[in-house]
C-alpha angles and dihedrals in degrees: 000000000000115000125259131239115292115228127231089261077058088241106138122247126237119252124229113211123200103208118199104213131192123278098218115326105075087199080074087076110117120225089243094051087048086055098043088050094052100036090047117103092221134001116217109214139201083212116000084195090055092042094039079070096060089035088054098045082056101041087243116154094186107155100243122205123191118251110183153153091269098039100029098118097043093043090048096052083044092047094042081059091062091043092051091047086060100255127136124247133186137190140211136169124218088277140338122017116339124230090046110095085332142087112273113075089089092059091045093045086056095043095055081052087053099058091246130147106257107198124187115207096194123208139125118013120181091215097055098050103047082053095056095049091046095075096215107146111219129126089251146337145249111247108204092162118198109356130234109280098235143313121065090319094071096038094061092043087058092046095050084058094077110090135105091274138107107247123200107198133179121235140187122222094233086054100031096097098038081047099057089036093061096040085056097053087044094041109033127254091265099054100113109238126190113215116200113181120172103011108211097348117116099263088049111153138178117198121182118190136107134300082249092056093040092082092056099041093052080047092055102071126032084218094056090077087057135079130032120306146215122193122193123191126210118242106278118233118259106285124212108255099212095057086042092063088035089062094052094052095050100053078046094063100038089065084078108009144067110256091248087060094037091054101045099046087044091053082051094047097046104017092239127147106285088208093057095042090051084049095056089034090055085042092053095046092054095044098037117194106263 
């Protein structure tokens, strides 16, 4: 592996790999990541039970410490030791590239305080390559990650989905259904969808179709509601500005007043058609957000 900083004492730093490891099929593991593994003084781990897997199937003894949600800022100043006493440290997330909807941005954050080298070995994420099988031609793609699990948060978080482009978003099986259901309703039944459920495992599949159709295909098959998902959402059509920020303001007003209130005093706010917004506003009463 390449050499770290050398300190003004001329003693070298340690070097803090971010090692990109594979999400489901262990043949994914880049040579480099392989070498870092193996080379590093000590791996820091979402989960070491999850990554001794990938070490055994390697032959690698690496020691292996936890770095998690719960445990993130203690693991990192622990870990920033290692790295200032010149050893080499690499991490790795459950699977895919940590720092994006994983632990470890905390511990390359501090280490950049610290004056370390901060390597990326890059390599699988789930994300891109959802987003390559979806076939949705755009010059990039909006990456929201896992949404809010319910209340305004993740209301705002399903509105904001709704611009012209392509979004890549995380899902679990338990949420996957109620999730698709409620773009759909957001979104509208004809907005294309690519749903990518098990990347690179052997019941992988890639199903491209409409919200609309999304409810019928995860009912096609007991197995569809299992294994990790990734959900990518074709670039939305131009929207009116003016309804979009109807709508928000809206949602905002029924919170604490009738829809009849709520309607008139949001026509008056956006200019937008009272009858419409009453409409939306009725709708919104008699099928509640969950």
């Amino acid at each position: 592996m390449e050499r770290g900083k050398v300190d003004a004492t001329g003693n070298e730093k340690g070097t803090l790999y971010v090692v990109a490891t594979p999400i489901g099929n262990l043949a994914d593991a880049s040579p480099r990541a392989i070498e870092a593994l193996r080379a590093a003084d000590v791996i820091a781990c979402e989960d070491t039970r999850t990554t001794r897997t990938l070490l055994s199937h390697y032959g690698i003894a690496t020691r292996t410490v936890s770095l998690h949600e719960h445990n993130e800022r203690a693991a990192s100043l622990s870990l920033i030791k290692d790295l200032l006493a010149g050893k080499k440290v690499a991490l790795v997330s459950d699977a895919g590239t940590p720092g994006i909807s994983d632990p470890g941005a905390l511990l390359v954050a501090e280490a950049h305080r610290a004056g370390m080298r901060v390597s990326p070995i890059p390599g699988p994420s789930a994300a891109a390559a959802a987003f390559s099988a979806a076939g949705f031609a755009a010059p990039g793609f909006r990456f929201a990650g896992f949404l809010p699990a319910s209340g305004a948060a993740r209301r705002k978080a399903l509105e904001a989905l709704a611009g012209t482009t392509p979004v890549v978003l995380y899902e679990a099986p338990h949420r996957v259904a109620r999730t698709l259901a409620e773009l759909a309703e957001r979104l509208g039944p004809q907005r294309e969808v690519a749903i990518a459920r098990e990347l690179s495992k052997k019941f992988e599949e890639v199903a491209r179709l409409t919200l609309g159709e999304a409810e019928k295909w995860l009912a096609g098959a007991p197995h569809r509601t299992q294994g990790e998902f990734v959900i990518v959402l074709s670039p939305g059509e131009p929207r009116d500005d003016r309804a979009a920020d109807a709508a928000r303001v809206l949602e905002i007003l029924l919170e604490s007043l009738p829809p009849s209130e709520a309607a008139k005093l949001a026509a008056r706010i956006t200019g937008a058609p009272r009858n419409e917004l009453y409409g939306k506003a009725l709708s919104r009463t008699k099928n509640p957000p969950k």
